[in-house]
N, C-alpha and C positions, 0 to 999 in steps of 0.2 A: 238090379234095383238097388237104392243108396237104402244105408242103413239105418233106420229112423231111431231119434234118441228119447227115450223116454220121461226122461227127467225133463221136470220143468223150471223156469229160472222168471224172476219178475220183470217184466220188459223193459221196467228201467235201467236195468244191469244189463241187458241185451244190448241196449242203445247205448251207453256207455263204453260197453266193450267194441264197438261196430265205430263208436268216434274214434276210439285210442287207435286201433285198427288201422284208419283209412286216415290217418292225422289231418281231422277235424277239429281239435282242438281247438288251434286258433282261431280258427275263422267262429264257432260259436262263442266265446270271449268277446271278440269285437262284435258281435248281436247283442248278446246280455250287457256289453259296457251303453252302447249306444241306447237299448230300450232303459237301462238304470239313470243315464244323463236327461233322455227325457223324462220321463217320471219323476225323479228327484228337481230338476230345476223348473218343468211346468212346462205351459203353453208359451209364457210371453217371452222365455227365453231359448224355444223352439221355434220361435218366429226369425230368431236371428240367427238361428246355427245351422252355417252351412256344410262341414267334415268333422267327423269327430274319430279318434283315431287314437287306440292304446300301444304305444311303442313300447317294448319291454314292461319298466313300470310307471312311465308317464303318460297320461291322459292329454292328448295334443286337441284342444278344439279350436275350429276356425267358426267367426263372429264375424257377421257382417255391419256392426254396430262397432265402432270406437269405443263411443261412451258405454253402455253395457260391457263390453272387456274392460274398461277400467274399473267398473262397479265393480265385476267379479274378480277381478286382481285383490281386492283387500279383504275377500271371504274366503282364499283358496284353502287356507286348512281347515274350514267348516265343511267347501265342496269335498275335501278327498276324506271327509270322517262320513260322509252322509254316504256318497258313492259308495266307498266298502262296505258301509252296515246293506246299501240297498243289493249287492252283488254276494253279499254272503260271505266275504273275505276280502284281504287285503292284497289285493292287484294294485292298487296305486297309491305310488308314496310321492307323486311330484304332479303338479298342473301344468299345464303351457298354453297358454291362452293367445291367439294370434288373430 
């Protein structure tokens, strides 16, 4: 029979450890970048977005809208102050908007 451990530990330290583990890392990053992108920029510019995609430290989103990508060309270092605060840290220091 396996030896059972009696200490207990808070499961969010479980679950952390069980990511580092099995390198989940990235891939839950790219969930939290994407749920931060919608949330932070809304509905009306989740209507237009169709990949969105953290390479290293740049934030690549694809827009099916021209004009809307050029809107958000001249806000990009409001989006990468807003995204950090809403991510909890600074993952991205560059936009790419395509």
């Amino acid at each position: 029979m396996a030896k059972r451990y009696t200490e207990s530990k808070p499961l969010k330290d479980l679950i952390g450890a069980f990511i580092k583990e099995n390198n989940l890392t990235k891939g839950f990053t790219q969930i939290h970048v994407e749920e931060a992108w919608l949330k932070v920029m809304g509905a009306g510019v989740q209507h237009y977005t169709t990949a969105i995609k953290l390479q290293n430290d740049v934030l690549v989103v694809h827009l099916s809208s021209s004009v809307l990508r050029e809107e958000l060309t001249y806000g990009t270092e409001k989006i990468i102050k807003m995204m950090n605060e809403a991510l909890g840290e600074k993952l991205i220091c560059k936009v790419r908007l395509t």
